[in-house]
Structure formats: structure tokens, C-alpha cells
N, C-alpha and C positions, 0 to 999 in steps of 0.2 A: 578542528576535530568535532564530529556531531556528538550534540549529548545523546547520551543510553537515555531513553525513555522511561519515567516515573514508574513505583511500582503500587498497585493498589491502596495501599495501607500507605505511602509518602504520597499520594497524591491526596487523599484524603485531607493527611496533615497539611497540606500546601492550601487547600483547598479552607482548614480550619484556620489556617493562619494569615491568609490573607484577608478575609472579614474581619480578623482578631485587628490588624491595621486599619479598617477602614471604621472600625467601631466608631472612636471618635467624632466625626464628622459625617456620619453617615445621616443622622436625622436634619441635617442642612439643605439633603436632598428632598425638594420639594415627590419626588416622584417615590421618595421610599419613608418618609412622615407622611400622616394623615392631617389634615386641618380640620380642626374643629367647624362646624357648620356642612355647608351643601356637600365637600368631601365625603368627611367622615355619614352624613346621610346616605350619600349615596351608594358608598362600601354596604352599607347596613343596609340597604333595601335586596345587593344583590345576595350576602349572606341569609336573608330572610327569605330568598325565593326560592335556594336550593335547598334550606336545610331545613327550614320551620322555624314554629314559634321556637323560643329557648328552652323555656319551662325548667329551667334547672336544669339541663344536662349535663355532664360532665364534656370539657372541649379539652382536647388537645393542641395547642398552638406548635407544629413541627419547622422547627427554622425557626423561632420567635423573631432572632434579631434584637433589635431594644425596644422592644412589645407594642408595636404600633396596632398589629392585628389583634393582641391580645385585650390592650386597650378597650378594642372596638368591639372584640366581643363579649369582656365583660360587662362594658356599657350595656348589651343587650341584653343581659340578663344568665348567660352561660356562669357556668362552673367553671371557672379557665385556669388550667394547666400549660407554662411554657417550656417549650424545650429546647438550647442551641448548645451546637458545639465550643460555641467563643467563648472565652468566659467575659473580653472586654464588653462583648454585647450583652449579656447576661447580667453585665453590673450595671451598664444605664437600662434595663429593662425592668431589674429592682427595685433601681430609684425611683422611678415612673410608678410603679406599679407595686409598691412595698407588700400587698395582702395576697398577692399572686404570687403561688409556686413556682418558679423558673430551676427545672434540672438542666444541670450542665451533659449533653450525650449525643452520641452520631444519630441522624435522624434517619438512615438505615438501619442502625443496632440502638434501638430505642432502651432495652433493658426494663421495657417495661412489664407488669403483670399481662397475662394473656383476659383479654376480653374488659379491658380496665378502663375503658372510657368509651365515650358515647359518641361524641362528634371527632373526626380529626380535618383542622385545615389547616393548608400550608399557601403562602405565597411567596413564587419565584423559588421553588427550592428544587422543582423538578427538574428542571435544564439542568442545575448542578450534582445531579447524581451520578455515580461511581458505577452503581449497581440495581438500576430501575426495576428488575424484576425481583429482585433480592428486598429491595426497602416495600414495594408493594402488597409482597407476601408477608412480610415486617406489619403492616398498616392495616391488613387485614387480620391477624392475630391479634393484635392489639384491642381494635374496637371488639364491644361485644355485638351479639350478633344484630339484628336490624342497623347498626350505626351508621351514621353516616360520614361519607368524604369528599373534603370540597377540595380542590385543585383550583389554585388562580394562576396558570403560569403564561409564555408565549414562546415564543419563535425568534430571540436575539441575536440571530445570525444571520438569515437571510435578508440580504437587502430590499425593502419594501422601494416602492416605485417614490415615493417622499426621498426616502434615504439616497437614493441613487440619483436624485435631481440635487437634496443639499449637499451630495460629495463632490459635485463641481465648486461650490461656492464652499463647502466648510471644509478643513479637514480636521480631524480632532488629535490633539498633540501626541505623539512618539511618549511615553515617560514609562518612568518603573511598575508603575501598579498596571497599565497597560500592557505592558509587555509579561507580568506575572497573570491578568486574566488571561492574552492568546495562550500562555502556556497552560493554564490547566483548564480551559476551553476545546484545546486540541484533542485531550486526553479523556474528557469526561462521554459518558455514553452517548449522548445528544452532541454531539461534536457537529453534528450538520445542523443544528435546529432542532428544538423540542416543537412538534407539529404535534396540534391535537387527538388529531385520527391514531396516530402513533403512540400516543399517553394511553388514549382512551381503551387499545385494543391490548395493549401491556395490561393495564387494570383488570380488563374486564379476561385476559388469561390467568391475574390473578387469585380470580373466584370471586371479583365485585360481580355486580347485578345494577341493572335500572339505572344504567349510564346517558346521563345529559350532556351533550357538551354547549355549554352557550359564550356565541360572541359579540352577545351584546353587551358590551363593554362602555357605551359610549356615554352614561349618566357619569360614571366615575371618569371620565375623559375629559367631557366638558368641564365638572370642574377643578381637575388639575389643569387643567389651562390657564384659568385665571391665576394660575402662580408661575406658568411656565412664560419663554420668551415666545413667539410664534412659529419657528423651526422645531424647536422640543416640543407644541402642541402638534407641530400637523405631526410629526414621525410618531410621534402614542397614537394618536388616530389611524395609521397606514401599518401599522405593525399587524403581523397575527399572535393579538394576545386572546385570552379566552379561561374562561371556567368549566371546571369538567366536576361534576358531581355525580355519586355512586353510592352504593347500599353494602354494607354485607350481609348475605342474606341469613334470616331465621328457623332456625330449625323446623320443619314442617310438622 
């Protein structure tokens, strides 16, 4: 019998619950921890070329996770604010980072003040949205006006020309958490791939301004290599991931 298909509000929760399982073990992954040295440098040069100096800004971390980006940018001097919906991530996000705010909230329904922070960045949280023009408009009220918005996300669907040469030689195991991301993979708005032309042209319907997208990715590539096996380096290198930075703009 087919199943009835999820409904906004259960997908959400499936979508909250399953990071809630992966919290755990999730900083094991080299690809979603930062390493201390040429890494975490190299994250920091690409935050520093979209957004500016720090200077004290207030940041929004959207999707914290267990505060790997928050980390990084309070290393660099921001005002950093985290916000996930898990709370298991939330609690090794805390540990980490005990002087840092982390609200627990949907990162489409932020519940935050209107115009209440200065920077907002998210990584990898754009594929997973519900309601992309809905959280956009969300992201735009939030910041005040000049603020700015950084997008690290990609395209985890379509198979790159790497992936389609190692799916002779690999396949990667059938299991439970596999089979709960194709389900709510199927269901989310990017269900074909989050392409950036496509983020970029959502945003910039959302009333962003001074939209960048850049794919040059490949300082923070090389050295997550030195931690990856050499299949998981060249598939980061063959993917389309990329950063998409925007404005809201200032009252004239």
C-alpha cells in the first residue's frame, strides 16, 4: 500500500528529528567539523570576503547544528547568535561554546525581533527547506536594513561526473537513516537539487539586493582533503557547491 505523503508541519518534524539522531556523531564527520588550522583559515577568508570586517556585528548562525560555524565566527570577532531546531545539537553546541546564545527554533519561523541582527549565515540548510520563499522573507525581516546574508549551500542531488564514475566502483549502504533522508529529500522544495541560479533568483524575489554567487570553493576543498579518503576529495571538488551573498537593502 503507498504511503500518503508527509504533510508540511510532519515533514518539518521528520526533517527536526532526524538531525536530532544524527547529533551524536555528527562532528566525526570530517566534512561537517571544522579543523583547527588551514580549514578553519580557510572558511574565514571566504566569510571575510562576502561579509567584511566583523567589527562587532551581531551574526545570526541559522541551522547552528553543534556550532561549528558559530565557532568560526566568533573566532572572528562577530556577536554570534545560534539557532537550531534539535535540541541534541544545541546541547553539544553549548558545550562548545558555553558564552554563545543558541535558541532552540525553525529556521523558517525564526520568532525573532524584526530588524534584530546584522549578519545572518547558514550552511547547508537551504536544500533542506520546506518553504524557501516563506524562510527568505523570514531572513529578510529579521536582519536590519543594510545586513547582510551569506548562503554556503550546493546541489546534493545531482550526480557530478566523480559521482557517476565512483557509483561503478562504490555503492553506499541501503540503511535506516538512508532511507529517512530519500524520504524527506523527496518532499522538501529542492527535491531536484538546490542550484544556485535558483537560490540566488528566490532571494533576490525576496527583496535581497547585491547578490554574489561565488564558486570558488576550492581553498576550503583542498583542505578538507587532507582529512578525507581520495573518493570523498575528488566528489567535494566535482560537486556544485557555492556561496551566495546578499544585502537587505537601506532605506534611501
Amino acid at each position: 500500500m503507498q504511503t500518503a505523503p508527509l504533510s508540511n508541519r510532519n515533514l518539518r518534524d521528520e526533517i527536526r528529528d532526524y538531525w536530532s539522531d544524527r547529533a551524536a556523531t555528527f562532528d566525526d564527520d570530517p566534512g561537517h567539523r571544522i579543523s583547527d588550522g588551514a580549514e578553519m583559515s580557510a572558511w574565514a577568508a571566504l566569510f571575510r570576503r562576502h561579509l567584511g570586517p566583523p567589527e562587532g556585528r551581531r551574526l545570526l548562525d541559522l541551522a547552528s547544528g553543534t556550532g561549528e560555524i558559530a565557532r568560526l565566527c566568533q573566532g572572528m570577532g562577530f556577536v554570534v547568535t545560534g539557532l537550531d531546531w534539535s535540541e541534541p545539537m544545541l546541547e553539544r553546541a553549548r558545550s562548545k561554546l558555553p558564552e554563545v546564545t543558541f535558541l532552540q527554533a525553525d529556521a523558517e519561523r525564526t520568532m525573532q525581533p524584526e530588524a534584530s541582527t546584522d549578519v545572518i549565515v547558514t550552511r547547508h540548510l537551504v536544500w533542506t527547506l520546506v518553504d524557501p520563499a516563506a524562510a527568505f522573507a523570514e531572513w529578510l525581516r529579521i536582519l536590519a536594513p543594510g545586513g547582510r546574508l551569506l548562503v554556503v549551500d550546493g546541489d546534493f542531488v545531482t550526480k557530478s561526473w566523480a559521482a557517476r564514475l565512483l557509483g561503478g566502483l562504490r555503492r553506499a549502504p541501503v540503511n535506516g537513516q538512508r532511507t529517512r533522508h530519500q524520504r524527506i529529500l523527496s518532499q522538501v522544495h529542492f527535491s531536484g537539487g538546490a542550484r544556485a541560479d535558483q537560490v540566488a533568483d528566490m532571494l533576490e524575489a525576496a527583496g535581497f539586493t547585491d547578490l554574489r554567487v561565488d564558486t570558488n570553493l576550492g581553498p576550503v576543498h583542498r583542505a578538507q582533503a587532507r582529512q578525507f579518503g581520495w573518493q570523498k576529495a575528488l566528489l567535494r571538488r566535482s560537486e556544485h557547491r557555492y556561496a551566495i551573498s546578499a544585502r537587505k537593502p537601506a532605506p534611501s
